[in-house]
C-alpha positions in Angstrom: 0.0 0.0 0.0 2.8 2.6 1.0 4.3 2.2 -2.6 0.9 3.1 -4.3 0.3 5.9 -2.2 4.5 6.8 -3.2 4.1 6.2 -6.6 0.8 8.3 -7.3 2.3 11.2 -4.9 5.4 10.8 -7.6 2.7 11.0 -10.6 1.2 13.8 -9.0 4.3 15.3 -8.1 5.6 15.0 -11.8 2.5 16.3 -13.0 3.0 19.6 -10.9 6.4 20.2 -12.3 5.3 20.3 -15.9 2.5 22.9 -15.3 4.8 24.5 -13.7 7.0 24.7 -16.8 4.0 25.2 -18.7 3.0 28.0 -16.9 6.1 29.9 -17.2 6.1 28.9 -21.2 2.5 31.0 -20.9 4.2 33.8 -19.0 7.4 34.2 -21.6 4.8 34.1 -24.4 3.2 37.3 -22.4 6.6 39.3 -22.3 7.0 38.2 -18.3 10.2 35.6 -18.5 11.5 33.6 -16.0 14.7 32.1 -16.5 14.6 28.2 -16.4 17.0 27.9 -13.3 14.6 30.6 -11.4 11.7 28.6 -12.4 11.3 27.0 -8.8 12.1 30.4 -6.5 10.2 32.2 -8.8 7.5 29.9 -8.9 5.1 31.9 -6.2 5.4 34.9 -7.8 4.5 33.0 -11.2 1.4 31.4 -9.9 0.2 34.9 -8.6 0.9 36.8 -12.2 -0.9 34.0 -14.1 -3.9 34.1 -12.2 -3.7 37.7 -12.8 -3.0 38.0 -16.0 -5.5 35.1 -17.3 -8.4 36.9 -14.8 -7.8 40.2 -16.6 -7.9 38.5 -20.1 -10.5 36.3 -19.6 -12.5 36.9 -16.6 -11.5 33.5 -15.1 -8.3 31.9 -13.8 -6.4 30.0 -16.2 -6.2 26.0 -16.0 -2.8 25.5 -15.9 -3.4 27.3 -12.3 -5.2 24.3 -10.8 -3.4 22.0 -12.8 -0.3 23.0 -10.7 -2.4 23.5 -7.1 -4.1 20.3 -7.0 -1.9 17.9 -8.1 1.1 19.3 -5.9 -1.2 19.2 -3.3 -2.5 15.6 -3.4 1.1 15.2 -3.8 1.5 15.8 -0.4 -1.4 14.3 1.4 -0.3 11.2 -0.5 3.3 11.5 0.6 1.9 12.0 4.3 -0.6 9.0 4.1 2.7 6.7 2.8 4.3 8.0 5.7 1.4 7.1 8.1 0.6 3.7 6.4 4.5 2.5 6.2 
């Protein structure tokens, strides 16, 4: 059990990283870059000026938003649960 509670915190965990990148490809292609090696530090601020910039454009928050906050998230909780089960 604790390796398929590690394994889907790692999908989750994977999955978080590349909207991350994503995000920051949507935020260079909007004239706000982020160099690559900042892409982690910087990631905060990021997440803020997407949801920003996509609520101004739009109306709504972006997706790749939530497809970074929920997946690192139930990365987490999954990580903890292993932790707890193992």
């Amino acid at each position: 059990m604790t390796y398929v509670l590690l394994i889907a915190a790692a999908i989750c965990a994977l999955w978080g990283i590349v909207s991350a990148i994503l995000l920051t490809r949507a935020l260079d292609l909007r004239g706000m870059p982020t160099p690559f090696l900042f892409i982690g530090p910087q990631l905060p601020r990021n997440l803020g000026r997407y949801r920003d910039v996509t609520r101004k454009e739009t109306g709504e928050v972006g997706p790749l938003f939530y497809s970074f906050l929920i997946p690192i998230n139930c990365a987490w909780v999954l990580a903890l649960l292993a932790a707890l089960v193992g």
